[in-house]
C-alpha positions as a Markdown table, in Angstrom:
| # | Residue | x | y | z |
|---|---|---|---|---|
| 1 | Unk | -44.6 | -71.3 | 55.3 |
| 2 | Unk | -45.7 | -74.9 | 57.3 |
| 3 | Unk | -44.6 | -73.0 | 60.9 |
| 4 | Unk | -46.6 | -69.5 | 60.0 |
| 5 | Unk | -49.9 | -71.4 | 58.8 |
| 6 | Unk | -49.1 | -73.6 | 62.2 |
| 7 | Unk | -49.6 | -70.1 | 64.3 |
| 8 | Unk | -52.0 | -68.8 | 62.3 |
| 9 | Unk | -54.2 | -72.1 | 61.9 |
| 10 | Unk | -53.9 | -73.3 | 65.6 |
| 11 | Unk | -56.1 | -71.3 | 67.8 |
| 12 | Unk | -58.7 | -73.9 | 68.8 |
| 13 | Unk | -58.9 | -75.4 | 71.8 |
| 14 | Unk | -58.5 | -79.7 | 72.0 |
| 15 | Unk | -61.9 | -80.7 | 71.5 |
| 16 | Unk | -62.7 | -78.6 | 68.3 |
| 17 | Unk | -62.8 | -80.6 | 65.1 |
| 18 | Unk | -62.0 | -77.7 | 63.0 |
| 19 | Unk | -59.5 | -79.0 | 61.4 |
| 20 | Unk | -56.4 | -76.6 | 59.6 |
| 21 | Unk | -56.0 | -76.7 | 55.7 |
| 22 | Unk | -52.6 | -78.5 | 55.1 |
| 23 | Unk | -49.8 | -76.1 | 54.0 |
| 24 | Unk | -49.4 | -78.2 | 50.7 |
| 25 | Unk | -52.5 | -76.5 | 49.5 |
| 26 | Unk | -50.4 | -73.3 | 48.7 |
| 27 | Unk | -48.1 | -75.9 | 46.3 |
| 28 | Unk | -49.8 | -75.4 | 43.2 |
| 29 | Unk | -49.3 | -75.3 | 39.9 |
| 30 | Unk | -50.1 | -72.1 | 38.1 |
| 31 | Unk | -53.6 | -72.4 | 36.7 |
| 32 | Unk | -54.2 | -71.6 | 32.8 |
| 33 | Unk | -56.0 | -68.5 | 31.9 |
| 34 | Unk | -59.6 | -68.5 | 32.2 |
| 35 | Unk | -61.0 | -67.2 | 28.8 |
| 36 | Unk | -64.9 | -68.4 | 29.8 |
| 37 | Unk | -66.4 | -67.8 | 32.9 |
| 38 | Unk | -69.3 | -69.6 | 32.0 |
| 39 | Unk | -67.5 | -72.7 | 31.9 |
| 40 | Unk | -67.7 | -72.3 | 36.0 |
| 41 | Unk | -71.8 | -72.3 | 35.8 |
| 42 | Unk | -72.2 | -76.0 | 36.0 |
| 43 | Unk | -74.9 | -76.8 | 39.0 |
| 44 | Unk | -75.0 | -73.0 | 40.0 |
| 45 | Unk | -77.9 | -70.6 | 40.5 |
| 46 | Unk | -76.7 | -67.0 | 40.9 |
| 47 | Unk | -78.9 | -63.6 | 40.9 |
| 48 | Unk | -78.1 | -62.2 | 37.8 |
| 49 | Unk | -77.4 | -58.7 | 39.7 |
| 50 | Unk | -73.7 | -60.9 | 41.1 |
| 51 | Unk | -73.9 | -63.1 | 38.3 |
| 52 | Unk | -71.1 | -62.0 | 36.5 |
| 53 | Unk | -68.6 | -61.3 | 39.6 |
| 54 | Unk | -69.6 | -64.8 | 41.1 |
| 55 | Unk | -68.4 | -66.9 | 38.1 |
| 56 | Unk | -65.4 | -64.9 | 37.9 |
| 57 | Unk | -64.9 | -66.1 | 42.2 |
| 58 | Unk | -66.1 | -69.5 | 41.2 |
| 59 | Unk | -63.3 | -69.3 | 38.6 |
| 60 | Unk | -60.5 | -69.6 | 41.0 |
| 61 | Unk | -61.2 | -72.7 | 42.5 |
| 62 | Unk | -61.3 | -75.8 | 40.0 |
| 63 | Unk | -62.3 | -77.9 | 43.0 |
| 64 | Unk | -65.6 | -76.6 | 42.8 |
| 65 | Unk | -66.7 | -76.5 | 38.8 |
| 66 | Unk | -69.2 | -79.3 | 39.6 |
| 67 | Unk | -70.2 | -78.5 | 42.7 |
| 68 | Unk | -74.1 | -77.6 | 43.5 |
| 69 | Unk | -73.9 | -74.3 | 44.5 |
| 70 | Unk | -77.2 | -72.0 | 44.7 |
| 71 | Unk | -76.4 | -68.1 | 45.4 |
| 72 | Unk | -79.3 | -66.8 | 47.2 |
| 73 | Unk | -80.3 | -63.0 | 47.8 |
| 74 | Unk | -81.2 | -62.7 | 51.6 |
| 75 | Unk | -82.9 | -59.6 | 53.2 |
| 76 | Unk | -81.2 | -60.0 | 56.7 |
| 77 | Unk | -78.6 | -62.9 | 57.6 |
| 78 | Unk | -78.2 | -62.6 | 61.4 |
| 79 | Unk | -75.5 | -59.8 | 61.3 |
| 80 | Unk | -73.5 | -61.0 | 58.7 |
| 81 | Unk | -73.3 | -59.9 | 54.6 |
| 82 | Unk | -72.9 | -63.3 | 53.4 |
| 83 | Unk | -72.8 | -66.7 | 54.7 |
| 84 | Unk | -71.4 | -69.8 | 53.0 |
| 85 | Unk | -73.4 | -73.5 | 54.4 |
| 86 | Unk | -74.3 | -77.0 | 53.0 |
| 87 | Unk | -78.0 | -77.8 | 52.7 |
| 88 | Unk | -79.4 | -79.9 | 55.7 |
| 89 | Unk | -80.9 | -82.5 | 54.0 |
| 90 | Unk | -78.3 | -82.7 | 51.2 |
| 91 | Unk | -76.1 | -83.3 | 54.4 |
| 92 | Unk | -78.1 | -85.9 | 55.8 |
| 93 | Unk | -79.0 | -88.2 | 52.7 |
| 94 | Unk | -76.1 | -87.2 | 49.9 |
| 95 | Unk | -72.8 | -88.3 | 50.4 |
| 96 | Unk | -70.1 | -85.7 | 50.4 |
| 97 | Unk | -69.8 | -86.2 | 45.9 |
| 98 | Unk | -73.1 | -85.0 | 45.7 |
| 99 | Unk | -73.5 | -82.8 | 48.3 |
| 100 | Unk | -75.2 | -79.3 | 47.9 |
| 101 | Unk | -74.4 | -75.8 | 49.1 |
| 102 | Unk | -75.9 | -72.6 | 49.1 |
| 103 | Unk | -74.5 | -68.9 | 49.5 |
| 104 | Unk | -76.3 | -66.5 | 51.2 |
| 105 | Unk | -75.7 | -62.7 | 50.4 |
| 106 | Unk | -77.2 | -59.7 | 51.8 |
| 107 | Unk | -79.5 | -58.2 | 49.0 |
| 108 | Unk | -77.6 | -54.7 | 50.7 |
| 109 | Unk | -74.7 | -53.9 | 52.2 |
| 110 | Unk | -76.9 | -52.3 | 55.5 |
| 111 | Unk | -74.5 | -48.2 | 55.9 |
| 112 | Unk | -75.5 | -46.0 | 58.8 |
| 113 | Unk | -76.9 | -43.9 | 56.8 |
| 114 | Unk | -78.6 | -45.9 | 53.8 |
| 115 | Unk | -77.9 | -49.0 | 51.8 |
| 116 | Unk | -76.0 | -50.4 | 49.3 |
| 117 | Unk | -77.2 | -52.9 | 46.5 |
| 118 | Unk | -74.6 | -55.5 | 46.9 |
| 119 | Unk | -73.6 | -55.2 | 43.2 |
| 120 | Unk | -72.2 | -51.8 | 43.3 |
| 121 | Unk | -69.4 | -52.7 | 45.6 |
| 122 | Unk | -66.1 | -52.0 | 44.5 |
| 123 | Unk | -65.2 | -55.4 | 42.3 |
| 124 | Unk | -62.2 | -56.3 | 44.1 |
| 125 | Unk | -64.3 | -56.2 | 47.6 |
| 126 | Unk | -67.0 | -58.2 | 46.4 |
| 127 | Unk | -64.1 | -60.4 | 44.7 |
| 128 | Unk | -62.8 | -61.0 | 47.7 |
| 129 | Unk | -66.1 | -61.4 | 49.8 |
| 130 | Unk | -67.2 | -64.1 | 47.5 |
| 131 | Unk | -63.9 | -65.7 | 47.6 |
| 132 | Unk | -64.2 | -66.1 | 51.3 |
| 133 | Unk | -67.5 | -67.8 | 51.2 |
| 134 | Unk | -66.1 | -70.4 | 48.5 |
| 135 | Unk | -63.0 | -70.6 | 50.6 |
| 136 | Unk | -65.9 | -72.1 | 53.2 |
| 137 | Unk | -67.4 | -74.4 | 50.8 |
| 138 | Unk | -63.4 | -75.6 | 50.3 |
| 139 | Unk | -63.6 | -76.4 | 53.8 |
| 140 | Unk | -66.7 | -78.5 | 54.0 |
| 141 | Unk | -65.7 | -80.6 | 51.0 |
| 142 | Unk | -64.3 | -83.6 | 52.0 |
| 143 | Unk | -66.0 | -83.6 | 55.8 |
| 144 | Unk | -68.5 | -86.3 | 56.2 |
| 145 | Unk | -71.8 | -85.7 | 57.1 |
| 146 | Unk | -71.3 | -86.4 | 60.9 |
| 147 | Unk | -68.3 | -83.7 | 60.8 |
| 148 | Unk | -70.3 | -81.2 | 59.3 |
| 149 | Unk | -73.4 | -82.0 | 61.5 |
| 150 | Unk | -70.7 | -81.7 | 64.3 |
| 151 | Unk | -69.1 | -78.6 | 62.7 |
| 152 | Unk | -72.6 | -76.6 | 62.2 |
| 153 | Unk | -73.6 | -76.7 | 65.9 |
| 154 | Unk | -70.0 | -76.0 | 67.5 |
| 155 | Unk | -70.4 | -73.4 | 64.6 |
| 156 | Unk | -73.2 | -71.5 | 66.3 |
| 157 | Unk | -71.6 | -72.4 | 70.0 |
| 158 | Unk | -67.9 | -71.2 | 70.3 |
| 159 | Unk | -66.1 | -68.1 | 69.0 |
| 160 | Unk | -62.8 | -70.2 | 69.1 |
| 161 | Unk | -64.4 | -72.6 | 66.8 |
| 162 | Unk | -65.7 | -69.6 | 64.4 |
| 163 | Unk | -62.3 | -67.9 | 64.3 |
| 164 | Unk | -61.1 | -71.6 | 63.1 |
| 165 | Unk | -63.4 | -71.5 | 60.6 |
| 166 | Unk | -63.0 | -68.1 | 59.3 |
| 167 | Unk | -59.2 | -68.7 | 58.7 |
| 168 | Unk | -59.5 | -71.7 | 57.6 |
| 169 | Unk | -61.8 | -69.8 | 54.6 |
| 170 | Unk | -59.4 | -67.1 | 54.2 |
| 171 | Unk | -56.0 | -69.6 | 53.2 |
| 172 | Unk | -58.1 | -71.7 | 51.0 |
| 173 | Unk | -59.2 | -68.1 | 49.1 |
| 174 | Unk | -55.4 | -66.9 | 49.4 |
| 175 | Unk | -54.1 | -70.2 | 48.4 |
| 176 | Unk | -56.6 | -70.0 | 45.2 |
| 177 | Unk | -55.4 | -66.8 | 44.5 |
| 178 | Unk | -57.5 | -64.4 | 46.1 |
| 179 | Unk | -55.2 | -62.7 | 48.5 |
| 180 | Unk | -55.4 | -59.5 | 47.7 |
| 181 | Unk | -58.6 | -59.4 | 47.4 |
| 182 | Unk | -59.4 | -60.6 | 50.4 |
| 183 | Unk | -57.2 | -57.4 | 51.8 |
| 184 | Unk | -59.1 | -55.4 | 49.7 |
| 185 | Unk | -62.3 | -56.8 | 51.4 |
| 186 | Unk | -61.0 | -56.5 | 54.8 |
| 187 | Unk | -59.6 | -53.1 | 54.5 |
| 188 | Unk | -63.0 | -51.9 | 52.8 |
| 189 | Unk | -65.0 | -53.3 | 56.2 |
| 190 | Unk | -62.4 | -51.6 | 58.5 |
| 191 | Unk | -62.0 | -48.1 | 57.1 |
| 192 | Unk | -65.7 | -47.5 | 56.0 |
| 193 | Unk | -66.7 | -44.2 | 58.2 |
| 194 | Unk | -70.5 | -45.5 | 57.5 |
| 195 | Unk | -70.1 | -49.1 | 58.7 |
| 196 | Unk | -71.2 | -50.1 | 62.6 |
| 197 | Unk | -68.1 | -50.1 | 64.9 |
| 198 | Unk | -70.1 | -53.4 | 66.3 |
| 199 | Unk | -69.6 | -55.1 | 62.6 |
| 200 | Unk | -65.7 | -54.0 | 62.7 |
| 201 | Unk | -65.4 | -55.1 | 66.1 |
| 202 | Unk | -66.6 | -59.0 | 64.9 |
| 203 | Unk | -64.4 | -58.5 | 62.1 |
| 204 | Unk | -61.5 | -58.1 | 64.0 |
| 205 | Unk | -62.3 | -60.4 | 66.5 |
| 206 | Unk | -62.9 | -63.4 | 64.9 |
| 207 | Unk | -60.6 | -62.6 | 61.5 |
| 208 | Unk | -57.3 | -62.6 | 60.3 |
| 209 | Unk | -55.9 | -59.0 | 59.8 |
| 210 | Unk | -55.2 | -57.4 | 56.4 |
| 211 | Unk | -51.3 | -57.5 | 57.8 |
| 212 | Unk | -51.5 | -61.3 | 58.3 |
| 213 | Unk | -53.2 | -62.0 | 54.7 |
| 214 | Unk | -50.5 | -60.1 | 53.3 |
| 215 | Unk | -47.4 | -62.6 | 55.8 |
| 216 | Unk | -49.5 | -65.2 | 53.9 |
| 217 | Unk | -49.3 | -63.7 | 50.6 |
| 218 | Unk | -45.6 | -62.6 | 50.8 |
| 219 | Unk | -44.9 | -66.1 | 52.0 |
| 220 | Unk | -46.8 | -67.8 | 49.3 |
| 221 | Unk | -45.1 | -65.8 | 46.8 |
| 222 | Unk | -41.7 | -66.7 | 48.0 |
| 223 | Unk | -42.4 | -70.4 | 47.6 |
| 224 | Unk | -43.8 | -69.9 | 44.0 |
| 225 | Unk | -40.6 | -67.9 | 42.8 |
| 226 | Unk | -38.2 | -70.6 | 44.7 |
């Protein structure tokens, strides 16, 4: 499992400060059922429209039960559906314990011929979807603020660093549990007739593939049962 996140996590050049999740991440314990989403509210301002599906995601990662997190509706988010950051000034004059994030989400999911509202995706695709953004926050957690000044601008700067950043989301959200959803996801992006070719084309660029989730998933498993 250490040599295949090793190959997946290490396609940065020297100088980025992305830096891999640790394998040990996928050494859990198995959580207990969650019987109150609710409970996963704490600090959290979600549109009711995702309100429901977001406390579900939220669910899967402990890590972030007291975490300020505000879920914002967004008309257009420079070619992306959602996009997971910390707040600037919470950045600047909180330390990491009290820092805050917010989630952006397109209001619609933008078809070449119409739109979506964002809440009548498929569950398991918006599942996944929001699992990836909190798979981000996972990531920012324990950076200081200098990293993540650091991180933000080499964000917007380098692909290499993005596809960095984009796995690094993806095995946090398959080590909480979300792995195939995040397939599901993925596979929903790719195969939609109605979806630009330019939005696949980022996808696969800067992504893992469904088939390399699953390696992750398969090897995860194999861990667990041994």
């Amino acid at each position: 499992m250490k040599l295949l996140l090793t190959l997946l996590l290490s396609v940065t050049s020297l100088w980025t400060t992305v830096t891999p999740p640790s394998a040990d991440i996928f050494l859990r314990t198995e959580k207990e059922p969650v019987t109150n989403f609710e409970d996963f509210a704490v600090n959290k301002e979600i549109p009711d429209e995702i309100r429901d599906i977001t406390l579900e995601a939220l669910s899967f990662f402990p890590d972030l039960m007291d975490v300020k997190i505000d879920f914002q509706f967004k008309p257009n988010i420079n070619g992306s559906v959602m996009q997971a950051q910390p707040k600037v000034f919470s950045v600047i004059f909180n330390n990491k314990d009290t820092r805050a994030y917010r989630v952006k989400v397109s209001r619609h999911l933008v078809f070449e011929d119409g739109f979506l509202p964002i809440e009548e995706l498929p569950r398991d695709v918006l599942l996944g979807w929001i699992g990836h953004e909190l798979g981000h926050i996972m990531d920012y957690l324990d950076r200081s603020s200098t990293n993540l000044l650091h991180f933000g601008a080499k964000y917007f700067c380098s692909p290499k660093f993005v596809t960095q950043a984009e796995i690094n989301a993806d095995t946090y959200a398959v080590a909480a549990g979300l792995g195939n959803q995040i397939i599901t996801h993925k596979q929903y992006v790719l195969n939609h007739d109605m979806l630009s070719e330019e939005y696949k084309e980022k996808i696969r660029r800067l992504y893992l593939s469904p088939s390399q989730i699953m390696t992750m998933i398969d090897e995860d498993d194999y861990e667990q049962v041994n």
